[in-house]
PDB file with SEQRES, HELIX, SHEET and CRYST1 records, atoms N, CA, C and O in Angstrom:
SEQRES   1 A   73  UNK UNK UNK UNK UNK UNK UNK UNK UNK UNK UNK UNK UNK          
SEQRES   2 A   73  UNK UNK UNK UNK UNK UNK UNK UNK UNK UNK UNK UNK UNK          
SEQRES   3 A   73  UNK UNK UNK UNK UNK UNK UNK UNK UNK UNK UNK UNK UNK          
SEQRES   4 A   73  UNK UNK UNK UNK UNK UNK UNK UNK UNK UNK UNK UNK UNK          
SEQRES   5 A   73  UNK UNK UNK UNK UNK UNK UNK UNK UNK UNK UNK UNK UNK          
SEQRES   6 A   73  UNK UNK UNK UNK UNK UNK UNK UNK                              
HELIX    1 AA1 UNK A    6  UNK A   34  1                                  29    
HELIX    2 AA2 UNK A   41  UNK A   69  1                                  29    
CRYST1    1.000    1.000    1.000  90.00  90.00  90.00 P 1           1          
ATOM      1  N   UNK A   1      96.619  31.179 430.397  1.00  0.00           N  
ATOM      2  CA  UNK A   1      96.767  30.587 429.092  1.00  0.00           C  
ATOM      3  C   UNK A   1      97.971  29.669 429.025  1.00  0.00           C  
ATOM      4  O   UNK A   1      98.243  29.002 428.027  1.00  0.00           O  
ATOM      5  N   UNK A   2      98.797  29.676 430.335  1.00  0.00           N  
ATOM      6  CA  UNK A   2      99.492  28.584 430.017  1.00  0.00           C  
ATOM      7  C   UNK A   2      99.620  27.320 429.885  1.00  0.00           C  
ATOM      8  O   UNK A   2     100.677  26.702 429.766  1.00  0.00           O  
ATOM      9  N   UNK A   3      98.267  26.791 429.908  1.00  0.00           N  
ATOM     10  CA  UNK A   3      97.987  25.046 429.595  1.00  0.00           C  
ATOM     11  C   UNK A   3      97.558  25.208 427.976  1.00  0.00           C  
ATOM     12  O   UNK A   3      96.903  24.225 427.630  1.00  0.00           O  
ATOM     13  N   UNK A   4      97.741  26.150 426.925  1.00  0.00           N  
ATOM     14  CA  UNK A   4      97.888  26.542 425.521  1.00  0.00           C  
ATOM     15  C   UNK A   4      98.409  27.153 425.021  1.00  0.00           C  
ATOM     16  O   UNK A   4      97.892  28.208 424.654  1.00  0.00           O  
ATOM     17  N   UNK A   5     100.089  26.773 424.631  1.00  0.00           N  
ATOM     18  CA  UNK A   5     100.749  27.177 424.308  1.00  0.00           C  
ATOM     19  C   UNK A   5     101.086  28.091 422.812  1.00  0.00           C  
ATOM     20  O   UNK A   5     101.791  29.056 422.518  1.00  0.00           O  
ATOM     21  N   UNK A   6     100.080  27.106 422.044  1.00  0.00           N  
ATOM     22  CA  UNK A   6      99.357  27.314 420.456  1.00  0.00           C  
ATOM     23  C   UNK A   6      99.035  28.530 420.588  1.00  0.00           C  
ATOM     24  O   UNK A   6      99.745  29.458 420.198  1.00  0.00           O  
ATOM     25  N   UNK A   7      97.744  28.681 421.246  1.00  0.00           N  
ATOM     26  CA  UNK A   7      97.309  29.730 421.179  1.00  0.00           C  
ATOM     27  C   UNK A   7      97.870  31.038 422.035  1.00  0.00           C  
ATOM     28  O   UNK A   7      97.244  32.097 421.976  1.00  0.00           O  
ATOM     29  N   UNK A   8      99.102  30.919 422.849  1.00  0.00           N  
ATOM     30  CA  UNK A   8      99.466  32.000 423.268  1.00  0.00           C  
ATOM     31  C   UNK A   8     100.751  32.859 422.171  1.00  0.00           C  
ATOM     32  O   UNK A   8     101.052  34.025 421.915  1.00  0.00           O  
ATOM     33  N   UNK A   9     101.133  31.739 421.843  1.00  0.00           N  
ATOM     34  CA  UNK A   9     102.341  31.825 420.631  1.00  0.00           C  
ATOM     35  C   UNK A   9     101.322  32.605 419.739  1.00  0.00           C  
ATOM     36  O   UNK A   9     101.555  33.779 419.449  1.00  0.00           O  
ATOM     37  N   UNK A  10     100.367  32.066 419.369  1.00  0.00           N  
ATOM     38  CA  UNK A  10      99.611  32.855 417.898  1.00  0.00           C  
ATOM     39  C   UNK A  10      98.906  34.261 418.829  1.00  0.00           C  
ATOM     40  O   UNK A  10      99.207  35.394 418.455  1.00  0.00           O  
ATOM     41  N   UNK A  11      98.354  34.150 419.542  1.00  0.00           N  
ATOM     42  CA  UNK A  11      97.762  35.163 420.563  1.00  0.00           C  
ATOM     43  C   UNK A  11      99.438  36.986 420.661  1.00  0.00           C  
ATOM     44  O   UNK A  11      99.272  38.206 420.669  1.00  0.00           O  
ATOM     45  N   UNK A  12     100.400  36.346 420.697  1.00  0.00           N  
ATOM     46  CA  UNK A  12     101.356  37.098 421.579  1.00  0.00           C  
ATOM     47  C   UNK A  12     102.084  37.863 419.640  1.00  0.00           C  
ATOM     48  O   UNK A  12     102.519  38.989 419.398  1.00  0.00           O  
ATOM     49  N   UNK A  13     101.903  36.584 418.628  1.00  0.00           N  
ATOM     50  CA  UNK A  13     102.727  36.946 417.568  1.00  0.00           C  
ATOM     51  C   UNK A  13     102.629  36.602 416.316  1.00  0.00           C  
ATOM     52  O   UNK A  13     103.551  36.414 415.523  1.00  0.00           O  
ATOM     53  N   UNK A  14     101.302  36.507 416.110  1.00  0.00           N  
ATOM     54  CA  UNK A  14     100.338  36.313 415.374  1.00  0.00           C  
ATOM     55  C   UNK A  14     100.638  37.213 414.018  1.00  0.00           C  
ATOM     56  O   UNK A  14     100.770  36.684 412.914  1.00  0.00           O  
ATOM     57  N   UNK A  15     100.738  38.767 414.258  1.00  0.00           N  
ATOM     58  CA  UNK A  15     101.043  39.552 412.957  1.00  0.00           C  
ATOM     59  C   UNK A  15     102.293  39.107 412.791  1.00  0.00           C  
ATOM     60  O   UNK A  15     102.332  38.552 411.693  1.00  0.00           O  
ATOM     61  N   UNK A  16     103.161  39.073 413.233  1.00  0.00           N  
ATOM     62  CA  UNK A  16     104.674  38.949 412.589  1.00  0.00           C  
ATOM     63  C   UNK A  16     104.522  37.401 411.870  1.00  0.00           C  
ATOM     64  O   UNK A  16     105.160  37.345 410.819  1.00  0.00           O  
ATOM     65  N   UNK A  17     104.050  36.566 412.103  1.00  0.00           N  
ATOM     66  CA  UNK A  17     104.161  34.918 411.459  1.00  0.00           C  
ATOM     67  C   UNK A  17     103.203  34.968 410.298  1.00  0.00           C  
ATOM     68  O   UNK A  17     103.304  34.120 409.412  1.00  0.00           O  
ATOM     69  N   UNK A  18     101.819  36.373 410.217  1.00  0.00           N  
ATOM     70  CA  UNK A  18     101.351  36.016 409.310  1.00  0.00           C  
ATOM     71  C   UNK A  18     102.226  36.731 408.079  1.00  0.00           C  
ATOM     72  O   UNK A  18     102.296  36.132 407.006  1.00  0.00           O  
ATOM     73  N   UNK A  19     102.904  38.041 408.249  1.00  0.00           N  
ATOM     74  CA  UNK A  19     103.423  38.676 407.371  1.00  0.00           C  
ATOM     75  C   UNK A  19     104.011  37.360 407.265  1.00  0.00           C  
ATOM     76  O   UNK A  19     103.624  36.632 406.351  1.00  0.00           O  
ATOM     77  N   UNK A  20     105.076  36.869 408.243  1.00  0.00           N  
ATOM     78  CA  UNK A  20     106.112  36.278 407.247  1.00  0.00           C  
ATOM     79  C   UNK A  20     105.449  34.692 406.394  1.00  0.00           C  
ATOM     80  O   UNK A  20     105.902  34.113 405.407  1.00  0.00           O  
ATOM     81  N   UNK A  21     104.421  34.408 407.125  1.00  0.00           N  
ATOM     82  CA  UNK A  21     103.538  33.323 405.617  1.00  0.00           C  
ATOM     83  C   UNK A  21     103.404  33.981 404.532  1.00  0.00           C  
ATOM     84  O   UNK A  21     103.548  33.453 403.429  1.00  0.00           O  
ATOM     85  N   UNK A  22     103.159  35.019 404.678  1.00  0.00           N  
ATOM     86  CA  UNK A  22     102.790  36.390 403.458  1.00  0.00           C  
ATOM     87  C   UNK A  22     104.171  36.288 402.727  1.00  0.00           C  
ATOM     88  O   UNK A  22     104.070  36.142 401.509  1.00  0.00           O  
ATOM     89  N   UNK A  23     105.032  36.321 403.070  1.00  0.00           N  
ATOM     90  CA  UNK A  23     106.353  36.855 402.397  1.00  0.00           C  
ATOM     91  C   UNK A  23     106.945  35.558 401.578  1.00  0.00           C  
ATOM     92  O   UNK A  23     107.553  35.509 400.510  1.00  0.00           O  
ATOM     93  N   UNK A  24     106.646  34.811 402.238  1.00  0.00           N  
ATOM     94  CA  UNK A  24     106.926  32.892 402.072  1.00  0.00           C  
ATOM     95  C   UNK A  24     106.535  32.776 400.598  1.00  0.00           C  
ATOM     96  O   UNK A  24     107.415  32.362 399.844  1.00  0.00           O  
ATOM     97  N   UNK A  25     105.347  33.080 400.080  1.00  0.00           N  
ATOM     98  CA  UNK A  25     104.572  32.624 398.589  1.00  0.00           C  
ATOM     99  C   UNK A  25     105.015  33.835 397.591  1.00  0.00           C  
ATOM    100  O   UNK A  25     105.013  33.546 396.394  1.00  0.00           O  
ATOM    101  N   UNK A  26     105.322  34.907 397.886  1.00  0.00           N  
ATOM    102  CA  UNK A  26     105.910  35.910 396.567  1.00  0.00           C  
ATOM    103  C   UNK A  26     107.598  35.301 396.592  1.00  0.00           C  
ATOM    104  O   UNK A  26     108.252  34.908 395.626  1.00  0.00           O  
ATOM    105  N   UNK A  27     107.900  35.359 397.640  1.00  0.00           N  
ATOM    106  CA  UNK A  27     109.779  34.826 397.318  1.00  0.00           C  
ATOM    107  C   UNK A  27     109.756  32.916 397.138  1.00  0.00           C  
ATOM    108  O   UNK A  27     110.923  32.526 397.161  1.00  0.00           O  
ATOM    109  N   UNK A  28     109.008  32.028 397.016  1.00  0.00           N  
ATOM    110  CA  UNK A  28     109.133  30.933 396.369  1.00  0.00           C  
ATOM    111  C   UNK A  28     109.175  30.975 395.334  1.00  0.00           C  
ATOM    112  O   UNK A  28     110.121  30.463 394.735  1.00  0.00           O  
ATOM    113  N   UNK A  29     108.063  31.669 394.627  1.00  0.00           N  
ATOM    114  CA  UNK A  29     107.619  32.410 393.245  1.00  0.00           C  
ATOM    115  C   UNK A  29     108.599  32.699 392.323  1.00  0.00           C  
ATOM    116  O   UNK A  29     108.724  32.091 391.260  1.00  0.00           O  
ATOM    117  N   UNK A  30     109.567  33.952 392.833  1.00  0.00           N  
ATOM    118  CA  UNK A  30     110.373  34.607 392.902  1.00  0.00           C  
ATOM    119  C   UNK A  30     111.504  33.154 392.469  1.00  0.00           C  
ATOM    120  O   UNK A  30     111.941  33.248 391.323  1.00  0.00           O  
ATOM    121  N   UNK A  31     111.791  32.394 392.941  1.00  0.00           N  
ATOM    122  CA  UNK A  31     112.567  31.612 393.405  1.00  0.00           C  
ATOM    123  C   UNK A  31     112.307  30.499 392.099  1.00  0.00           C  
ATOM    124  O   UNK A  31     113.225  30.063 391.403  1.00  0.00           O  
ATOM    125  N   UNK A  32     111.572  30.319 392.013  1.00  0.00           N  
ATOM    126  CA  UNK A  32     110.968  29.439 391.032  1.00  0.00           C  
ATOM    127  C   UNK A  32     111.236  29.964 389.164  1.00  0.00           C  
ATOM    128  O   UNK A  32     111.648  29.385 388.159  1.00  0.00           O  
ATOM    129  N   UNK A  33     110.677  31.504 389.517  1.00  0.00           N  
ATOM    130  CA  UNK A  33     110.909  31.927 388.145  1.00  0.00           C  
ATOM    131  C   UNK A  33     112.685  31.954 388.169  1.00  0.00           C  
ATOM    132  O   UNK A  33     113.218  31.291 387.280  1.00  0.00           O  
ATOM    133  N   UNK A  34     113.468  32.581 389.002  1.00  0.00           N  
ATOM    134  CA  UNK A  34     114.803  32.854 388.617  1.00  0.00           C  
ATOM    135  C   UNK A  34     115.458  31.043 388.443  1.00  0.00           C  
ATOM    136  O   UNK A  34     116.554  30.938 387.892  1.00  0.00           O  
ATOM    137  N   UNK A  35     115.071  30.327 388.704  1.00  0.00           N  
ATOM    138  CA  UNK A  35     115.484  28.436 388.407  1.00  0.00           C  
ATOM    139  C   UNK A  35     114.134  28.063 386.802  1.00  0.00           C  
ATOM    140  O   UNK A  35     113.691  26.931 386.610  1.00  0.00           O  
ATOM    141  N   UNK A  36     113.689  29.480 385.762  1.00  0.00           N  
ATOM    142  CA  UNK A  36     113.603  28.392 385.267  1.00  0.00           C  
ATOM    143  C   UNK A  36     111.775  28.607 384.913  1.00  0.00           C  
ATOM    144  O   UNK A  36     111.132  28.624 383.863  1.00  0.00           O  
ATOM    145  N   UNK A  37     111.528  28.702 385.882  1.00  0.00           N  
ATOM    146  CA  UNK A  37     109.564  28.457 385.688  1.00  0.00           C  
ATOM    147  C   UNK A  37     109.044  29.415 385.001  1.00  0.00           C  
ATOM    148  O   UNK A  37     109.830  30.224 384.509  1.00  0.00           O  
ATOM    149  N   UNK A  38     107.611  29.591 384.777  1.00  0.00           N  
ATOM    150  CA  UNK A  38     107.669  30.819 383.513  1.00  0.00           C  
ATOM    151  C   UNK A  38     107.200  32.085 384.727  1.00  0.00           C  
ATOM    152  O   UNK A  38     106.910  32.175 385.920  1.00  0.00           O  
ATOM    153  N   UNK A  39     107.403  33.201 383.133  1.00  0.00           N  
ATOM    154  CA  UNK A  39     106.685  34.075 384.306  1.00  0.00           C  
ATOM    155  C   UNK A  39     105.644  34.151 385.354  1.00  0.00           C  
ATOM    156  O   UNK A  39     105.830  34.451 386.533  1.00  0.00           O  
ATOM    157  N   UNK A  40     104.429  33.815 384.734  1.00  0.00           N  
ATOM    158  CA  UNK A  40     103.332  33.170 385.547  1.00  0.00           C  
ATOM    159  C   UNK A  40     103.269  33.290 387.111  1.00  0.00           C  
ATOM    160  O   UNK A  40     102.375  33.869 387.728  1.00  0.00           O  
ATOM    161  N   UNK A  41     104.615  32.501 387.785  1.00  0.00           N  
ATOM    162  CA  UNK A  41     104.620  31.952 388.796  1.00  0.00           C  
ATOM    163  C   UNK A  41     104.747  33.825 389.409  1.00  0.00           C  
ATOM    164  O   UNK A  41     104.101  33.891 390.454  1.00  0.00           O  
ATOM    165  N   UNK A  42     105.279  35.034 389.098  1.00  0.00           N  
ATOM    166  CA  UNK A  42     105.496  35.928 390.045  1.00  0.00           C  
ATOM    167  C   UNK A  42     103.968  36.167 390.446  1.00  0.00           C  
ATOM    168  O   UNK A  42     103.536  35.937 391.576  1.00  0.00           O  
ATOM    169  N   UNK A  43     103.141  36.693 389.303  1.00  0.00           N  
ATOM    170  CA  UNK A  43     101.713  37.268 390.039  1.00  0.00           C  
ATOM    171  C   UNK A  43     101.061  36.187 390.549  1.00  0.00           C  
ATOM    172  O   UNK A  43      99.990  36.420 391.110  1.00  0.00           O  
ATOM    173  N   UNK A  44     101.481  34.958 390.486  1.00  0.00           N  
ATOM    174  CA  UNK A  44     100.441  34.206 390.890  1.00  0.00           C  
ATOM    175  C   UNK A  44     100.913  34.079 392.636  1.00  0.00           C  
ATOM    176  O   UNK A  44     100.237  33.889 393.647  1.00  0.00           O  
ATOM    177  N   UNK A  45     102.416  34.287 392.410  1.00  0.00           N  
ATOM    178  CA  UNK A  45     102.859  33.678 394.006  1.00  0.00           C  
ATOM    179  C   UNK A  45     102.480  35.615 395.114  1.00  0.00           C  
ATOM    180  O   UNK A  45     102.372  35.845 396.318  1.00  0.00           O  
ATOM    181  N   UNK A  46     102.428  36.245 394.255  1.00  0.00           N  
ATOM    182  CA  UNK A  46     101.757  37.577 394.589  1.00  0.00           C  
ATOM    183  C   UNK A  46     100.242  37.604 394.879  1.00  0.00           C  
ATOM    184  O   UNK A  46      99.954  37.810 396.058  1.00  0.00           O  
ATOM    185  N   UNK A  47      99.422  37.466 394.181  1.00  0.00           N  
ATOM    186  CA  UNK A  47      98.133  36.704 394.709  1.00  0.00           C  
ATOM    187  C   UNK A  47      98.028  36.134 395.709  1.00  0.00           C  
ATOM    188  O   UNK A  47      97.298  36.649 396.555  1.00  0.00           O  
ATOM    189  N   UNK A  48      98.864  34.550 396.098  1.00  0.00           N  
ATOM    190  CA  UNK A  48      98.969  33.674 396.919  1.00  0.00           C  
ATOM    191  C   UNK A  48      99.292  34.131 397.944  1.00  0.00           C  
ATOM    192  O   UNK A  48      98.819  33.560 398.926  1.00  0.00           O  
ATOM    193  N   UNK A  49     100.088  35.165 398.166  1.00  0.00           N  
ATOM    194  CA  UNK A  49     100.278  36.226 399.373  1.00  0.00           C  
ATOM    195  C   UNK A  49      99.979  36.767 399.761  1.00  0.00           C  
ATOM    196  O   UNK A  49     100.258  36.957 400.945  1.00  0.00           O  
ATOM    197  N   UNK A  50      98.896  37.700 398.882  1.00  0.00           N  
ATOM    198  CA  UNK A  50      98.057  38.709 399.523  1.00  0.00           C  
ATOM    199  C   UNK A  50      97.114  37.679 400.022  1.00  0.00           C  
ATOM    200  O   UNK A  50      97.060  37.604 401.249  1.00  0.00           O  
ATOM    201  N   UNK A  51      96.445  36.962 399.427  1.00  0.00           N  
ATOM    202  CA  UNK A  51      95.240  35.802 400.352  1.00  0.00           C  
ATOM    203  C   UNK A  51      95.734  35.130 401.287  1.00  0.00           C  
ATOM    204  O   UNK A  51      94.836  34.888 402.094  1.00  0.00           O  
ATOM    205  N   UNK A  52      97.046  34.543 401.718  1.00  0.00           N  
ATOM    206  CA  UNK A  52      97.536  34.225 402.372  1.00  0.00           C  
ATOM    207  C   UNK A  52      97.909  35.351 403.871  1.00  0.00           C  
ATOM    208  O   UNK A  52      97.755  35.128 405.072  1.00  0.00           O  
ATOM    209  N   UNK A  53      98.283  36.214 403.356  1.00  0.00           N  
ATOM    210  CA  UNK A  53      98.089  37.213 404.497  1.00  0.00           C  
ATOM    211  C   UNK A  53      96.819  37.630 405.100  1.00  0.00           C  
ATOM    212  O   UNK A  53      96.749  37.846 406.310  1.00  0.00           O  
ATOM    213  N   UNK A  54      95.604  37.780 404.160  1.00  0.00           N  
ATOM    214  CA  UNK A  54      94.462  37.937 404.973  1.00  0.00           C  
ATOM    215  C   UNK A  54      93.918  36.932 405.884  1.00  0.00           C  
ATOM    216  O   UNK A  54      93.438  37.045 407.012  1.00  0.00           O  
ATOM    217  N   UNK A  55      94.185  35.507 404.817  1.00  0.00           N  
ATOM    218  CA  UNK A  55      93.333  34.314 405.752  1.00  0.00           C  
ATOM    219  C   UNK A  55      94.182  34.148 407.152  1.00  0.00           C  
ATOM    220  O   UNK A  55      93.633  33.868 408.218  1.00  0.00           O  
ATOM    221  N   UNK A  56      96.022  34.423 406.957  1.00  0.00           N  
ATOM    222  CA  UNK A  56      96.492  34.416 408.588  1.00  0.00           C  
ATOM    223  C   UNK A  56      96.021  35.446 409.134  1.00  0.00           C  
ATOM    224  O   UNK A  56      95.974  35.281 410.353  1.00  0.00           O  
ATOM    225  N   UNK A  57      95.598  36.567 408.769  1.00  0.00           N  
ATOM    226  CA  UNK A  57      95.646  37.861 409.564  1.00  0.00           C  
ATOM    227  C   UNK A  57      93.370  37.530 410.567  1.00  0.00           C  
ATOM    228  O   UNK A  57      92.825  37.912 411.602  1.00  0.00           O  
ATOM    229  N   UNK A  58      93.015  36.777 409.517  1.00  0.00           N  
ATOM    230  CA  UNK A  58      91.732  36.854 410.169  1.00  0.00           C  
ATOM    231  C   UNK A  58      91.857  35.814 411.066  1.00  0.00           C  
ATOM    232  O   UNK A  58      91.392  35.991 412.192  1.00  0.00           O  
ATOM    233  N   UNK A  59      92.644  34.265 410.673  1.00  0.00           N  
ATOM    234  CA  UNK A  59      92.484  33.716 412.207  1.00  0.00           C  
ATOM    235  C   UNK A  59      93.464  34.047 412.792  1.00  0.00           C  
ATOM    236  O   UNK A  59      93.944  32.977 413.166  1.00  0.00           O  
ATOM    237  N   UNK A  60      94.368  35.176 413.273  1.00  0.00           N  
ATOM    238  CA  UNK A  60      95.196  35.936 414.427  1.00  0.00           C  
ATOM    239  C   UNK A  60      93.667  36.782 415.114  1.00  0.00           C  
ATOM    240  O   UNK A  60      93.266  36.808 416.277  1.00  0.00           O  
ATOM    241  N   UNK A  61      93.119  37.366 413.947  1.00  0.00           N  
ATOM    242  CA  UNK A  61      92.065  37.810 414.748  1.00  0.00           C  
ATOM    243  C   UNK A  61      90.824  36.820 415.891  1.00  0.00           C  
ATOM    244  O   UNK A  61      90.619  37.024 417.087  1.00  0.00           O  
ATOM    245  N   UNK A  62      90.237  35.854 415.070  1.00  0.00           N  
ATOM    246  CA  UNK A  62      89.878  34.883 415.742  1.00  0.00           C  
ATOM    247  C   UNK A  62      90.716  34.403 417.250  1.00  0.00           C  
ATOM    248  O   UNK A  62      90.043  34.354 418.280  1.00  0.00           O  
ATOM    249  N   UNK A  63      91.537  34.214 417.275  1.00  0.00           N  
ATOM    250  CA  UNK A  63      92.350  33.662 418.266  1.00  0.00           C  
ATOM    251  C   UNK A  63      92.502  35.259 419.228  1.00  0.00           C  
ATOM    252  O   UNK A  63      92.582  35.131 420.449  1.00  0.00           O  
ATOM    253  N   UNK A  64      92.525  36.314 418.794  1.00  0.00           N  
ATOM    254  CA  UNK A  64      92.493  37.676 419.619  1.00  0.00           C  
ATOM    255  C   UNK A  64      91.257  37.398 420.577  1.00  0.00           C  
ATOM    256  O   UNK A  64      91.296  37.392 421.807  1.00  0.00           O  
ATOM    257  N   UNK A  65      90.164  37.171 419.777  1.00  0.00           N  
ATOM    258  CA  UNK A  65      88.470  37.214 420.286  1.00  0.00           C  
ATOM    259  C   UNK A  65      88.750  35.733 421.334  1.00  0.00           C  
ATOM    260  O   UNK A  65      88.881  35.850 422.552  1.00  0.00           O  
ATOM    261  N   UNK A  66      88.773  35.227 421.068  1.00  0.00           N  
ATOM    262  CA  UNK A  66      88.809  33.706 421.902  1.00  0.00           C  
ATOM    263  C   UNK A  66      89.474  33.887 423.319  1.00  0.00           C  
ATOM    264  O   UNK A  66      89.006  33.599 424.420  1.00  0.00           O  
ATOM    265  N   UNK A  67      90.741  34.464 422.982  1.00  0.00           N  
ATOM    266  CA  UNK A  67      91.419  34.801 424.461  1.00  0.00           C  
ATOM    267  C   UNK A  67      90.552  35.617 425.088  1.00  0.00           C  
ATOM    268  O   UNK A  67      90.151  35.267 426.198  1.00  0.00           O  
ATOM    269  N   UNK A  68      90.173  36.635 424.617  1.00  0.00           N  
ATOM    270  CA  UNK A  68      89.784  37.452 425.084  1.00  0.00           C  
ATOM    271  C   UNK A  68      88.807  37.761 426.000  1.00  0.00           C  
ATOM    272  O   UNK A  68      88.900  38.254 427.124  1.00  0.00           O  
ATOM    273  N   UNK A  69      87.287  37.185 424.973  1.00  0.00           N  
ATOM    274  CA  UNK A  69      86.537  36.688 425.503  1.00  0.00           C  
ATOM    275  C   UNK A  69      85.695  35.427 426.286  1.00  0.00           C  
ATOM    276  O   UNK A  69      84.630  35.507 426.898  1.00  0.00           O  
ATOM    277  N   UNK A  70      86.529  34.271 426.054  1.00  0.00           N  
ATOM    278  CA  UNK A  70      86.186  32.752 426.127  1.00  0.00           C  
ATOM    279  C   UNK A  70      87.261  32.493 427.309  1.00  0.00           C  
ATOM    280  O   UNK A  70      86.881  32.204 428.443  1.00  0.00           O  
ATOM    281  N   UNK A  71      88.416  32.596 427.022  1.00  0.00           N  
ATOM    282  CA  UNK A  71      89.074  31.870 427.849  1.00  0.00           C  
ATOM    283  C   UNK A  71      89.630  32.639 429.124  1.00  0.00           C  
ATOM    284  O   UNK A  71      89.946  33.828 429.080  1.00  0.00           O  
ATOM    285  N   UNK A  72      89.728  31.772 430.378  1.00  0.00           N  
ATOM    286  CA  UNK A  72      89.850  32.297 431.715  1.00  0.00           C  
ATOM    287  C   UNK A  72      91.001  32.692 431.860  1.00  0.00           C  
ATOM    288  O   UNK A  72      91.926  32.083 431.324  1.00  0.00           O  
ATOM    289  N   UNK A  73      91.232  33.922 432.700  1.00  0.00           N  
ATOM    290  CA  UNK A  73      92.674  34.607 432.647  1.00  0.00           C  
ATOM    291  C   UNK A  73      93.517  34.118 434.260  1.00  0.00           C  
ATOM    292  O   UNK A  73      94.659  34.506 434.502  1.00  0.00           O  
TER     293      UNK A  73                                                      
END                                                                             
């Protein structure tokens, strides 16, 4: 896999980058309401995180299957 670096990076550390996309949209949120924005922005940037964590967490999975099965070791 070393002529794909992309995919070994997402392949090797995939859960830790999606939590932290996950963590990224509740503390902007967060960030937004304490400067000011209305409440609104916490559940929504809470929402945006939990979907955000699944959609990274399913293509970490995708990219699991691909190495796995598709590409030559």
């Amino acid at each position: 896999m070393e002529n794909y670096p992309i995919i070994n990076l997402l392949h090797r550390h995939g859960k830790i980058l999606a939590a932290g996309l996950a963590l990224c949209m509740p503390l902007g949120a967060l960030l937004l309401f304490l400067t000011g924005a209305s409440w609104a922005a916490l559940p929504i940037g809470i929402v945006a995180g939990v979907v955000g964590y699944v959609l990274a967490r399913s293509y970490v999975e995708l990219i699991h299957i691909i190495t796995e099965t598709l590409m030559p070791r």
